[in-house]
N, C-alpha and C positions, 0 to 999 in steps of 0.2 A: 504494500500500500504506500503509495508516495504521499510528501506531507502538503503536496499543493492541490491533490484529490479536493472536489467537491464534493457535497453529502450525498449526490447523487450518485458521482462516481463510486464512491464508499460503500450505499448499497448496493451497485449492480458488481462489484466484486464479491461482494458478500453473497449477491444471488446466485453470480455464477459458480461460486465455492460447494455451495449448497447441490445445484444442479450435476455438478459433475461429479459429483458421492453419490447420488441417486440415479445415476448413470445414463447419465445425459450428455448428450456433447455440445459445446455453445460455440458457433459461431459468427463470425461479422456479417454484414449485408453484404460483403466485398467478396466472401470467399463461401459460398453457397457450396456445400456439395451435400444433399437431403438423402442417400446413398450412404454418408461414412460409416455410419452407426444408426443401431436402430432406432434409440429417439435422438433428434436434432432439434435444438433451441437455437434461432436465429436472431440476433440483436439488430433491431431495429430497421423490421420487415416493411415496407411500404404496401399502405391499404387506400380502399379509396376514400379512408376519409382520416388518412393519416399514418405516419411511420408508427406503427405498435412496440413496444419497448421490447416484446421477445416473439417471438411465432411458436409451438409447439409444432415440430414433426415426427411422426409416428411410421416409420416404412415405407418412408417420402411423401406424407399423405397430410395436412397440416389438423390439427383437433384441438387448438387450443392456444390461451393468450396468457401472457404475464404484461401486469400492468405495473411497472416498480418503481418506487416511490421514497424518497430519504426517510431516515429513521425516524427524524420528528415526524413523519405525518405519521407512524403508528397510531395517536391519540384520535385520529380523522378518518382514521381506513376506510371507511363506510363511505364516505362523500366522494371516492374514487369508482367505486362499484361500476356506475352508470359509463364513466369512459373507458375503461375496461370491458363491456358491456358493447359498447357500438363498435369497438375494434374487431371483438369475437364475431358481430353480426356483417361486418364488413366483406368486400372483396380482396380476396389478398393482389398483389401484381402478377401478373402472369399466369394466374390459377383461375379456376371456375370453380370456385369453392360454394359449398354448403356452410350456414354459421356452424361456427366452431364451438363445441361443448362444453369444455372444461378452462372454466375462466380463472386466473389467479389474480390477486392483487398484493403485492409481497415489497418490505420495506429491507427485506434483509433476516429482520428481529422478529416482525411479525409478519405473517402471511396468511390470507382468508382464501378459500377456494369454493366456486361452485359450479355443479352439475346443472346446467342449464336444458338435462334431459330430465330432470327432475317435477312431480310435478307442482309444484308450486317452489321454483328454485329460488334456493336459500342461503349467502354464505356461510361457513363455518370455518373457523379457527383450526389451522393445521399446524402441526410441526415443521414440516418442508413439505419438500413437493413428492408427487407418487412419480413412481419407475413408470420409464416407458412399457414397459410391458404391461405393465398395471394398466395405462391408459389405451393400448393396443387391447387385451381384454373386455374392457368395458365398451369398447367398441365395438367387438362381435357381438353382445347383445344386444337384442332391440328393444330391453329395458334397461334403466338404471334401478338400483339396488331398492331406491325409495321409491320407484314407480314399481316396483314389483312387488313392496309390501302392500300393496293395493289389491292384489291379488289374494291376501290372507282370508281362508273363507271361515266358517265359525267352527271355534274348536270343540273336538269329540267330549261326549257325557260319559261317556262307558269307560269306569273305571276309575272317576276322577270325582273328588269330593267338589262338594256346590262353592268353597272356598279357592280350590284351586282351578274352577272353571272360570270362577270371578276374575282371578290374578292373571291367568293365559287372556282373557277376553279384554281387560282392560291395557294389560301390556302392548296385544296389538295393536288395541287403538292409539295408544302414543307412539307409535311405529310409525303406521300411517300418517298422525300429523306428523311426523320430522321431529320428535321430543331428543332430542341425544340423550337423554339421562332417562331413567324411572325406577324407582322404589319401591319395592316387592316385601310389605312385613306382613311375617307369617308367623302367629306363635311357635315356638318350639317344639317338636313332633307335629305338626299339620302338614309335613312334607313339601317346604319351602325347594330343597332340591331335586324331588322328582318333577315339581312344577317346573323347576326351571329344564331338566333335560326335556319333558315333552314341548314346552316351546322353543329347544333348539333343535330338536328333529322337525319340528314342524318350519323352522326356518330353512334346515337345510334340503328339506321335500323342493323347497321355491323353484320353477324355472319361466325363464321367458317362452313367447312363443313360439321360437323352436328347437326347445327340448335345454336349452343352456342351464345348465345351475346357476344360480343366482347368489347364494354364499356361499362362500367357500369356506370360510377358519369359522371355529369358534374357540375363544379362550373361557377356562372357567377356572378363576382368579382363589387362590385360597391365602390364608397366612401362616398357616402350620402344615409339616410332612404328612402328617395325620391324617387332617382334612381333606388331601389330595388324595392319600390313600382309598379312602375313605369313598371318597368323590367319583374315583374310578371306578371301583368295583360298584356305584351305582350306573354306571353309563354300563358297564360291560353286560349289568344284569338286566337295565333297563327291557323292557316287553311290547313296541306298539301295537298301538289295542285294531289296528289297519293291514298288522304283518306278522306273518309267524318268526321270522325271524329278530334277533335279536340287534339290538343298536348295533353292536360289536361289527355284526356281521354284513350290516349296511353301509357304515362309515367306523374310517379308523379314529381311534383314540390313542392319544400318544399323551404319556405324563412324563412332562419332562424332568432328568434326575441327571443335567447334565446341560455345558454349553449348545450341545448338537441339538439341534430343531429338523424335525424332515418336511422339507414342505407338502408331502402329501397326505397327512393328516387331514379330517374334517374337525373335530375336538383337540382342545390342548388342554391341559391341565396346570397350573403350576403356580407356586408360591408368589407372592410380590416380592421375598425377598429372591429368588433366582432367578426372576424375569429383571429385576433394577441390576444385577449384576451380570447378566448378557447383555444389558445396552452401555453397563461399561466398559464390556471387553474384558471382564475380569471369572475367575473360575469360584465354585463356592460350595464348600465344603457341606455337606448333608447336616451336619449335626447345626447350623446355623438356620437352619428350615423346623428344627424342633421346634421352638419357641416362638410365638406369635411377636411380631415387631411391639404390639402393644405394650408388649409388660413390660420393654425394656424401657426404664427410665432417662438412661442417657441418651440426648439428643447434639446432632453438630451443630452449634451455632448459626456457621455456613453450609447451605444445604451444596454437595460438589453437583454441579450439573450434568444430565442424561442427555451425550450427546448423540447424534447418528449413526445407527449402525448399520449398516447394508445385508447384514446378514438378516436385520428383522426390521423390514421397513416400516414404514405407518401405517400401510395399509394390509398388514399380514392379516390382519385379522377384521372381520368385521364386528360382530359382535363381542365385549366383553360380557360375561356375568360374574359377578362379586359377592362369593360366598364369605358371610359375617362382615358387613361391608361400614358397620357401626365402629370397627376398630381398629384396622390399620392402613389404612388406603391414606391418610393424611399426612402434615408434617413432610418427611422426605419424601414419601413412596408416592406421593400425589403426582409426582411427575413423570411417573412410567403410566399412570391411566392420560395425562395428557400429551404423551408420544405419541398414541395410536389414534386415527381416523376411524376410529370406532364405536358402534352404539352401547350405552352401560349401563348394565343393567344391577342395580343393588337389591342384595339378600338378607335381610334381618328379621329377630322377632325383637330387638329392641334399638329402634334409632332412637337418636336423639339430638338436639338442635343441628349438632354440626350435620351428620346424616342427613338430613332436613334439607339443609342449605346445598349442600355436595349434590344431591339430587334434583337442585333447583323446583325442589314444596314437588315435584310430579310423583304424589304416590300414587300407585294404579292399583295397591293393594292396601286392606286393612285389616286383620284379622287376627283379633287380640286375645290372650289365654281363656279370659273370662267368654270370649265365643266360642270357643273350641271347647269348650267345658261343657256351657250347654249345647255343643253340637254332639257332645260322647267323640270327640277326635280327644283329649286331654283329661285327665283326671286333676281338680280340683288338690289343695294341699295345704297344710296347717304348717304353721313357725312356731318352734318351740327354741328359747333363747336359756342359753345356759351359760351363764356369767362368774366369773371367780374375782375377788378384791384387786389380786396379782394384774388380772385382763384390765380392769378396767383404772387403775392409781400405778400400776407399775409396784416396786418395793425393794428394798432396801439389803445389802448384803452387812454384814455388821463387820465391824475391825475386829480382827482378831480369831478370825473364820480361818482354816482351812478351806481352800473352794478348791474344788476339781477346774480344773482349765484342759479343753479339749481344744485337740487341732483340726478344724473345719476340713480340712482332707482326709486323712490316713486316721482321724478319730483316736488320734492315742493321748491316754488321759495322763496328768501331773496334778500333784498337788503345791497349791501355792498359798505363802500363808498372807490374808487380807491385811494390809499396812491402816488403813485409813477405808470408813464407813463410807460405799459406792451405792449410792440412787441408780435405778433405772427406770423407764418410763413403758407405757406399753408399747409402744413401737420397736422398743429392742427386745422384746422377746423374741425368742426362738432365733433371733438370730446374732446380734451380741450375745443375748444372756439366755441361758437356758435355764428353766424352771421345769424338772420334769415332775415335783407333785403337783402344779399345775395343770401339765396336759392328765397326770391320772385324774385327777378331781375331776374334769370334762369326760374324759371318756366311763370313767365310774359314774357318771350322773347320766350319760347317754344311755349305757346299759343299764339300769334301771326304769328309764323312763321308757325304752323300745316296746314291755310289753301293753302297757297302757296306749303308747301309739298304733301300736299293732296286736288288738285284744284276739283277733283271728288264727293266729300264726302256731297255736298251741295245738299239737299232734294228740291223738287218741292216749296215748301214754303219759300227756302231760308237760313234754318237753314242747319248748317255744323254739318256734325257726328263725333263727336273725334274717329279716329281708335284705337283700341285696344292697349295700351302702358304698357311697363314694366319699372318703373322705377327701379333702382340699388341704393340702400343707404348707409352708410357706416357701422352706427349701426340702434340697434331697436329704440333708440330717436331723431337720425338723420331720422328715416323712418317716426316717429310721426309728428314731425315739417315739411315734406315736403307735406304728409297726408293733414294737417293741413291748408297746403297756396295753395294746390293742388284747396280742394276744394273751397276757398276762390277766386278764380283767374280766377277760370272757373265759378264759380258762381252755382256750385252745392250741393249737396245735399248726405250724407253717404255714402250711395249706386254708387256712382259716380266712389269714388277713396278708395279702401281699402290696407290695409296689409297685405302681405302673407309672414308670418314668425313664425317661431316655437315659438314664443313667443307671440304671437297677441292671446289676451281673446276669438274672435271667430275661431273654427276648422279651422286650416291653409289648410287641404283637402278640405274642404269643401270651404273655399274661390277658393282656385287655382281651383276647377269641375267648380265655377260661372264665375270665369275667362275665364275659356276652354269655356263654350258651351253655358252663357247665356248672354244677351244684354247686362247689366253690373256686375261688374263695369266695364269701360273705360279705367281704369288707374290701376295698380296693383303696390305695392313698397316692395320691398322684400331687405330681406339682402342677408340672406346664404341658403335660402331654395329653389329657382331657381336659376339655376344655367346651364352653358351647360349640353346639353343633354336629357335637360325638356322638351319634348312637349307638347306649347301651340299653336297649328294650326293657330287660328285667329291674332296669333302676327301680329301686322305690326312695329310698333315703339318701339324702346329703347334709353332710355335717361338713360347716368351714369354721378351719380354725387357720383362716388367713382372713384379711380384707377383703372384701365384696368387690371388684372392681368396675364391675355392670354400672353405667349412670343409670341405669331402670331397677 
């Protein structure tokens, strides 16, 4: 960049930077060859009602305009639309052109696009510009994406609860008007993710009039390994209620557990945090997908910016869906959903303002526990609050104590003798300071109160069944210590009460399947590897002996 550049100058280097990483090749009016490469951008085309700042060519064939513009006019982009707009409709020189589709208007920084095949066209805010190939595609159809969801007819009854016909039927309606965003909340077990795979089969059924598919990708967004796990094996199982075959068997699913993407997938799968770390070019380690971005407290000040990568353009995908979308989509990860040129759809049973807003208020869904309860989709549930002095004031170790001091790793204990009287508050338990007749008091008060919560549960014999519980911990050595007094208190046995967390010696899958489907264990204690959204069917009970971190 030279320093006597004008702002103008400044952004068409910057455009043409952009263009040729998206694989484009730019060149002058002077030296025309629409032949070198398959898409060609020509600077400063002559029309008849004006030189156009760029020409798009596609296979020597022209489909499109850039209108480009200094950086200051970012704040005005909108008041350019219309001259942009009669260059697209224009005659180019020497051609017997048809208007041209695909209109851009781009400052460098910002850039708006629109499908003027569209049917009420609309700009949108893009990252950069789409591959020629992209725009070679879109032009063997004889619809655009948004003129083809016009064609959505009314979704099937058979099989599908009167809340999730609601969610499918309103979803497509914001399809249809051009809504980019929509918000899908579904209580918890009302099957918010089969909702969403039958409207992604039903998007990818789409074709124009002759015979083309109409989407291609879909991504379905999670924040933990789990969730994707999880997620998969309902596509794989999924059943449409139209075909004897199964999803699997009509379109691929591919869960990505790696940089390598294949572009012939129709489903993707994958965390936000391995999808923000493919648009940095960088590799990421599986145990980094355990834990939901949520919980982690530290945040960069400076967010590093998500810049273009060719291997996953903006338009790899059309539709996003964003499973638990109340919790980590913000903050840094917000700007791998604003990379893609794609529809987004959010998944929750509990938004809240922010949710709200991310969505721009278009909820298409409503459907709160208290409906599912009296629909018989949910069972209804009682709070019972079991509070110790220790929980709620903290307390005091005294001078002149012996205290056991443990090493947060390797667990090996010393005694140390206390110099001087040390306060703690409740927020350091369990993890500065451990009070283990604290956690006994809570769990000796739990098992007590089980059979009055569950007066049913008492066999012919007399003996009471502990129902199925999940406990919440706060770390994995808070989850060992309660493990520990779990089964001491109930008076059982290994197999009784185990650990499901990505750190526990035996397969944390393989405990959570014994969890799911076999007698025991009883009692499960997990930190960060369930979490909403996990279906374990047999659940009945949950005891947290951590902070609540749901805003609902």
């Amino acid at each position: 960049m030279s320093i006597n550049q004008t702002p103008e100058q400044i952004a068409r280097d910057n455009i043409d930077r952009q263009l040729n990483a998206c694989g484009w090749m730019v060149q002058s009016k002077s030296k025309i060859n629409l032949h070198a490469a398959l898409g060609v951008a020509v600077r400063e085309y002559q029309t008849d009602v004006g030189p156009a700042d760029y020409v798009l060519f596609v296979e020597g064939k022209p489909v499109g305009i850039i209108e480009a513009k200094r950086v200051e006019e970012g704040q005005n982009i909108t008041a350019h639309e219309n001259q942009a707009e009669r260059y697209a409709m224009g005659k180019l020189k020497y051609l017997n052109n048809d208007p041209l589709p695909f209109v851009y208007v781009s400052t460098g920084e910002v850039t708006t696009f629109t499908d003027h095949r569209d049917p009420k066209p609309r700009a949108r805010n893009v990252f950069t510009f789409h591959r020629p190939e992209t725009l070679r595609d879109w032009r063997k159809r004889n619809k655009s994406l948004r003129a083809a969801l016009q064609d959505l007819s009314e979704p099937p009854t058979q099989g599908l609860r009167e809340c999730q016909i609601n969610a499918i039927t309103n979803l497509e309606k914001s399809f249809k008007a051009n809504k980019p965003r929509a918000l899908i909340q579904m209580a918890t077990g009302s099957g918010k993710t089969y909702t969403a795979i039958t409207s992604i089969y039903r998007l990818l059924k789409l074709k124009d009039d002759n015979g083309n598919n109409i989407v291609r990708r879909v991504l379905f967004l999670v924040d933990t390994k789990n969730l994707g796990e999880q997620a998969e094996q309902e596509f794989l199982s999924y059943l449409p209620n139209d075909d004897s075959r199964k999803f699997s068997e009509l379109y691929g699913v591919h869960r990505l557990r790696s940089s390598y993407i294949p572009e012939d997938s129709h489903v993707y799968i994958s965390t936000i945090q391995r999808l923000y770390a493919i648009l940095k070019g960088e590799e990421l380690d599986e145990s980094a997908e355990e834990e939901n971005p949520h919980e982690k407290k530290w945040q960069p000040k400076e967010v590093p910016p998500v810049e273009y990568n060719p291997q996953l353009p903006i338009e790899f995908f059309d539709f996003i869906f964003i499973d638990e979308c109340h919790r980590s989509i913000y903050n840094l990860w917000m700007q791998v959903l604003d990379y893609f040129d794609a529809f987004q759809v959010g998944l929750t049973a509990t938004p809240d303002a922010r949710t709200y807003a991310y969505f721009q208020q278009n909820m298409v869904s409503e459907y709160s526990h208290e409906m599912a309860v009296a629909d018989g989709v949910n069972v209804g549930y009682d709070v019972f609050l079991i509070e110790t002095k220790v929980t709620k004031e903290g307390a005091v170790i005294q001078k002149g104590q012996y205290v056991e001091k443990r090493d947060k790793l390797t667990r090996k204990k010393r005694l140390e003798l206390q110099d001087e009287d040390q306060e703690y508050s409740p927020k350091h338990l369990d993890k500065g300071v451990v009070n283990p007749n604290q956690i006994r008091t809570i769990i000796h008060a739990f098992n007590e109160m089980l059979p009055d919560m569950f007066p049913d549960r008492y066999d012919e014999e007399g003996n009471f069944e502990v129902p199925k519980t999940l406990i919440f911990a706060k770390t994995d050595s808070h989850a060992d210590d309660i493990i520990r007094i779990v089964r001491e208190e109930f008076g059982e046995g290994n197999r009784f009460c185990k650990k499901v967390t990505y750190r526990s010696d035996e397969d944390p899958k393989s405990v959570l399947a014994q969890f799911r489907n076999d007698y025991y264990p009883r009692i499960a204690v997990t930190v960060d590897m369930i979490a909403t959204g996990t279906d374990v069917k047999p659940l009945e009970c949950l005891l947290f002996m951590r902070d609540v971190k749901s805003r609902n």
